[in-house]
N, C-alpha and C positions, 0 to 999 in steps of 0.2 A: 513300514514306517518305523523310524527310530524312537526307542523308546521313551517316555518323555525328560527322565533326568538327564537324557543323552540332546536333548535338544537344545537350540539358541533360543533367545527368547520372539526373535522374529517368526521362527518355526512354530515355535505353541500357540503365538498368534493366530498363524494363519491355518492350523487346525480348529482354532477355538470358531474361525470363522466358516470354516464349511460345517460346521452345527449349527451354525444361525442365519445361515445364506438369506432367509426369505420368513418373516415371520407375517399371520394376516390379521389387518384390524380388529380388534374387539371390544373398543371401546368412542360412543357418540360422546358430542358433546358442543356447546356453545354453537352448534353449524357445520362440523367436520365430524371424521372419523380420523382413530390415531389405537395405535398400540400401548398398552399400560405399560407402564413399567414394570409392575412384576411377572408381566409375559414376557418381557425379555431377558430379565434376569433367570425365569425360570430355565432358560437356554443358555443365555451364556456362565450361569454360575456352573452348571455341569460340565462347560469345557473349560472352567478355569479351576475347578476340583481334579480334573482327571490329569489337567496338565501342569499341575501346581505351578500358577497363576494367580497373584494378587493384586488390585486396583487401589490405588490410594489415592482420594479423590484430597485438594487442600486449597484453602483461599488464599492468594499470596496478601499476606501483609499489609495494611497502609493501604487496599486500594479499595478498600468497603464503603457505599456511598447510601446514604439516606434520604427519600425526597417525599415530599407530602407532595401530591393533588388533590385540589376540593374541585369538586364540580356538584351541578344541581343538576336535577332530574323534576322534571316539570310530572304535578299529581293533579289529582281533582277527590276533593273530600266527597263524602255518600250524596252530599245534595247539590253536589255540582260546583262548588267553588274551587278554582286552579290556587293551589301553591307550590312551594319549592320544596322540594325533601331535601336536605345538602350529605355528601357523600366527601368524604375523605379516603385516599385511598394511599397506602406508600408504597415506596416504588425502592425497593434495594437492587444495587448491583454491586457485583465485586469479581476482579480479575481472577482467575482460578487455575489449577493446574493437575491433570490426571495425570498419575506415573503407576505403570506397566512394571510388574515385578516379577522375575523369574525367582521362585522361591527354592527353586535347586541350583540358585547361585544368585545371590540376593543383591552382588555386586551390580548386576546386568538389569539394566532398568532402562524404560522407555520413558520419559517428560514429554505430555501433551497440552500445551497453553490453552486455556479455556476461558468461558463469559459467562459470569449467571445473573441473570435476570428478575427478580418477580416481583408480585403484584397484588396486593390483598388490602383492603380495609385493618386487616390485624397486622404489625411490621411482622411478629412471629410468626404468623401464617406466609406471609410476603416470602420468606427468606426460605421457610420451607417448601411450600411450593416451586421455589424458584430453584430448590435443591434440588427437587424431585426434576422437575421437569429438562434442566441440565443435566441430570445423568441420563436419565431416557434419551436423548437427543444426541449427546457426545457417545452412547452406545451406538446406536444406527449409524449415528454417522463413520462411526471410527471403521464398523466391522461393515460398512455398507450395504444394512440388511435393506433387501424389497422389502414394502409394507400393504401390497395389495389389498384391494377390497376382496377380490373373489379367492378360491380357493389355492392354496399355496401351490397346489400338485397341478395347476394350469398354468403355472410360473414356469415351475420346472421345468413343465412342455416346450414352453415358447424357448426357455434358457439350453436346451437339446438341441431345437431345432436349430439356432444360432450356433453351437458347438457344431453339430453335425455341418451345416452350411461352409463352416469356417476351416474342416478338416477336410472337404474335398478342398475348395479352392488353394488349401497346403498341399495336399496330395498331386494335383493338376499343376501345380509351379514344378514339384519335383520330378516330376513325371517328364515333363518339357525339359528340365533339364537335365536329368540325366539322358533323355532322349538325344539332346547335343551331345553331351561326353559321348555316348555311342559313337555318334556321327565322327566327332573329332576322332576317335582312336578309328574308325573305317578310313578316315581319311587320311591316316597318320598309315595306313598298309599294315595296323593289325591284320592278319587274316585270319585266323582264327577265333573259335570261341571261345575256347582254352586264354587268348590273349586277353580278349575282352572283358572275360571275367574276373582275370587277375587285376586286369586294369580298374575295374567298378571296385572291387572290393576293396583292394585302397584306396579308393577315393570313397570310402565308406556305406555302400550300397549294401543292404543284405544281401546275403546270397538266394536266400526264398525268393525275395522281388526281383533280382534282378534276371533269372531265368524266363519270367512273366514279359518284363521290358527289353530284350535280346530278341524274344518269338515277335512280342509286336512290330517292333522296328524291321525287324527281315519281312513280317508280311507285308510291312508299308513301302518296303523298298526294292519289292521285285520287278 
């Protein structure tokens, strides 16, 4: 791999993202399970250190919105009488945008349009949360990490097995087909192996493999 001041910033990207391929929940809450955030900064700030990489997360301008909900929540006092407790809660949002910094050419920047959300009884808690919880979410999403419940290294598994599956059936198209080019150059009065060979290699066949696929086809065609 090229070194990182020698790379584009699309490149350091998608290094920063085979470090974070798959991180696993560690954090309950409200009825679900979710990854914290600083489990996943603890991964990807490591590949944005190594590949001098910075995130500048900003709220665009003018589009910051503030909104009150009250709602009631039905009580019953120690000796049994039902009242209302009332609840205020605010609800911020604002339009947002992450931009991608290549810090070994600080010209070259990625802008990613964003939403943040939140939700608190306190507006400052609201906005932080709602901070928090946007960057956690715009990371996942961006680097497309898995967030499995079970073990990462059963991901992997299943994520090989998909690779491996995915490489014969590329293997088995090629194989067919250069299996034809054979046939076409038999049918074209190459006779020799000498020709055949010359002929695979330009058409860009190893030479390792194509000794392999020359023996098959002669045994198939006797």
């Amino acid at each position: 791999m090229a070194e990182p001041q020698d790379m584009n910033i699309y490149q350091k990207l998608a290094a920063i993202r085979e470090l974070v391929e798959v991180i696993q929940r560690n954090k309950s809450g409200y009825g679900y399970t979710y990854v914290s955030e600083d489990a996943i900064m603890a991964k990807i700030s490591v590949g944005m250190k190594k590949y001098n990489v910075s995130l500048i997360p900003n709220i665009t301008p003018g589009t910051k919105q503030i909104e009150e909900f009250k709602w009631d929540k039905a009580k019953f006092t120690k000796d049994g009488k039902p009242y209302d407790e009332h609840h205020t809660e605010h609800i911020i949002s604002a339009d947002m945008t992450y931009t991608w910094v290549n810090n070994d050419n600080p010209e070259e920047r990625i802008v990613v349009d964003w939403l943040m959300i939140g939700q608190q009884e306190d507006a400052s808690q609201a906005f932080g949360s709602g901070m928090s919880y946007t960057a956690r979410y715009f990371l996942l999403k961006y680097f497309n990490i898995a967030t499995p419940n079970d073990d990462p290294d059963e991901f992997r598994r299943k994520q090989k097995a998909t690779e491996a599956e995915e490489t014969k059936r590329i293997t088995e198209a090629m194989k067919e087909e250069i299996n034809g080019l054979i046939k076409s150059v038999i049918d074209r009065k190459l006779r020799t192996g000498a020709e055949i060979k010359d002929f695979l290699i330009r058409q860009g066949v190893k030479d390792g493999d194509l000794n392999l696929l020359i023996a098959d086809d002669r045994s198939r065609t006797r």
